[in-house]
C-alpha distance (Angstrom), angle and dihedral (degrees) to the residues before:
residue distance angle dihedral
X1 . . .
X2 4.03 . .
X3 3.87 106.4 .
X4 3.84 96.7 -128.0
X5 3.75 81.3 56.1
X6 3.63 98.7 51.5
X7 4.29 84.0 43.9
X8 3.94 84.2 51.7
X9 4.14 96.5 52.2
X10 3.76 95.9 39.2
X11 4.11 140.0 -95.5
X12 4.09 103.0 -117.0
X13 3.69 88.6 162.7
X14 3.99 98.1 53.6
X15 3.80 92.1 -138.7
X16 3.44 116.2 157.5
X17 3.81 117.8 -104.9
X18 3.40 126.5 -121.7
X19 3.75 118.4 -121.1
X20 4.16 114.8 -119.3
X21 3.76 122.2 175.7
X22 3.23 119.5 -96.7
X23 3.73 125.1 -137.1
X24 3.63 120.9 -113.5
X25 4.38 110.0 -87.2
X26 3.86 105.4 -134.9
X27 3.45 115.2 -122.4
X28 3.98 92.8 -135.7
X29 4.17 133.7 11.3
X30 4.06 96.2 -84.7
X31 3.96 116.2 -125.0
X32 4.19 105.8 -95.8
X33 3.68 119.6 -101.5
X34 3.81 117.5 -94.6
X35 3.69 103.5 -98.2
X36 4.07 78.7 56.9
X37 4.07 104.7 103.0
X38 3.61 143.3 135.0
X39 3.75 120.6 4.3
X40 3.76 85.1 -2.6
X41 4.04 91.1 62.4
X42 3.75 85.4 43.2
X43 3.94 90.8 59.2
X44 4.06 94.5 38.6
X45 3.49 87.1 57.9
X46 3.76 95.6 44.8
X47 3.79 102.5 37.2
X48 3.65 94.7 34.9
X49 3.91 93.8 54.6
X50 3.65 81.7 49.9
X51 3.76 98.6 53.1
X52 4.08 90.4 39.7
X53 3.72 94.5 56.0
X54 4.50 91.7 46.8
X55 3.86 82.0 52.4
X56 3.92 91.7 -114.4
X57 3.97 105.8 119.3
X58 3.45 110.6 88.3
X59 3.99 132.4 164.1
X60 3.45 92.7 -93.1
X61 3.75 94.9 51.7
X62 3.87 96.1 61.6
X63 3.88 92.4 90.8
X64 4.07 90.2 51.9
X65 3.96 93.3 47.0
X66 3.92 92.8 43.0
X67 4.42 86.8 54.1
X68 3.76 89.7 38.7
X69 4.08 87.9 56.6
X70 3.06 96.4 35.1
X71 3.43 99.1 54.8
X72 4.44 86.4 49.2
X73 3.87 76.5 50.8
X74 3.47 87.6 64.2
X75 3.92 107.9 22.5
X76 4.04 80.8 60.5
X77 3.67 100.3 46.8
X78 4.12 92.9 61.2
X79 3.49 97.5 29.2
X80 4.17 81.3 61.1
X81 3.79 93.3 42.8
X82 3.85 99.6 37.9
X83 4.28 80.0 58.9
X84 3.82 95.3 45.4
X85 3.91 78.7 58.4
X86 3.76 102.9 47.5
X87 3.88 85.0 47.3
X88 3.50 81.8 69.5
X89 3.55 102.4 42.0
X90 4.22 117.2 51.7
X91 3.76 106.1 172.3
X92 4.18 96.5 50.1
X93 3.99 94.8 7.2
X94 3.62 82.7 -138.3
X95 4.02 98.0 -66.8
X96 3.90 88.8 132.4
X97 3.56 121.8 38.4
X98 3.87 141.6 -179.3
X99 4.09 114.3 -84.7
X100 3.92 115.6 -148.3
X101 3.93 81.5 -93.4
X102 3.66 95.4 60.7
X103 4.28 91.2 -106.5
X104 3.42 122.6 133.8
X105 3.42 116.0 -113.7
X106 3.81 143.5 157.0
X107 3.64 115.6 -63.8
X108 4.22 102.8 -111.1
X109 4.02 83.8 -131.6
X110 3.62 93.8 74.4
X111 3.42 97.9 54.2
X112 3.68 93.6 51.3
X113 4.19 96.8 49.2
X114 3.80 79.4 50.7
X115 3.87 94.1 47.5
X116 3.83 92.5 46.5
X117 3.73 98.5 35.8
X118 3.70 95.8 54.8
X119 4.08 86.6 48.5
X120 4.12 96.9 45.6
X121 4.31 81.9 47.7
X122 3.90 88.9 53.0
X123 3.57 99.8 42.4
X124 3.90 90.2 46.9
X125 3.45 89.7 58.5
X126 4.08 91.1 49.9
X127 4.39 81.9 63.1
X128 3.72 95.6 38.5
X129 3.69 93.6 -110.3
X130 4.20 97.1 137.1
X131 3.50 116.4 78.4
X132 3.71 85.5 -127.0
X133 3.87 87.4 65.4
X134 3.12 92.7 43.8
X135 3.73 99.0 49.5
X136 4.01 88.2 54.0
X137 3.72 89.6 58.4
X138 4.39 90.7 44.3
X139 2.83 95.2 45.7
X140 3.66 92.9 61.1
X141 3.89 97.8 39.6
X142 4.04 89.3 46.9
X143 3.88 99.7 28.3
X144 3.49 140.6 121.1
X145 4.02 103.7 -65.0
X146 3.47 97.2 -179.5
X147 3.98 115.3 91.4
X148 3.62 128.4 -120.8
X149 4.42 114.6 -118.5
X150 3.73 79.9 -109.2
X151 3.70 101.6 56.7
X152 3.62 101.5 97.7
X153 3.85 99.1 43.5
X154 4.00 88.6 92.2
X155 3.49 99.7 27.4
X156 3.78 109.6 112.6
């Protein structure tokens, strides 16, 4: 476990922590990569000002936050187009479309939300930005301090 994280959910045993490098804070939210556009330059900006301002975007987090928006990016994009279609459709709201060979088959769009929603949840919870993440690290900085009689049977 990352130090600051151990620092963040609490140190009942006292040991001494080790020292790790730290990577370097940036002075300012960087501009996105290229490929970073639309709704994804929307959330950069938003999440990444966010993250900046907590102290947790640092050069080496850039990649993470450019997948994580990316991936809203695209999570947004066919969640909006997969309801444009089931506008149009009332009794399946487009869940099951027509394949080239006249079958009925799963609209492609749900697949994709699914893809992309499953990756935006995972990445969120890489930055803290579930409440289950950020009940793990709470509950450690406002959690029970006081030690159970069994604590120090495994302790070395």
């Amino acid at each position: 476990m990352p130090t600051h994280l151990k620092l963040l959910r609490g140190n009942p045993g006292q040991r001494r922590l080790p020292d790790e490098p730290q990577p370097e804070q940036l002075p300012d939210v960087p501009e996105p990569p290229p490929f970073i556009t639309g709704y994804a330059a929307d959330e950069w900006w938003s999440t990444g000002t966010e993250l900046h301002r907590l102290g947790l975007l640092t050069k080496v987090d850039v990649p993470a936050l450019a997948a994580y928006c990316y991936s809203y990016g695209q999570w947004r994009m066919a969640a909006e187009a997969l309801g444009r279609m089931q506008a149009g459709d009332p009794v399946m709201h487009s869940m099951i479309v027509k394949s080239k060979f006249g079958e009925a088959v799963q609209n492609p769009l749900v697949s994709i939300v699914r893809k992309h929603a499953g990756d935006v949840v995972r990445f969120a919870a890489e930055f803290g930005l579930t409440p289950a993440a950020r009940s793990r690290i709470s509950a450690g900085i406002h959690g029970d301090n006081s030690q159970s009689k069994f604590a120090g049977l495994l302790a070395g």
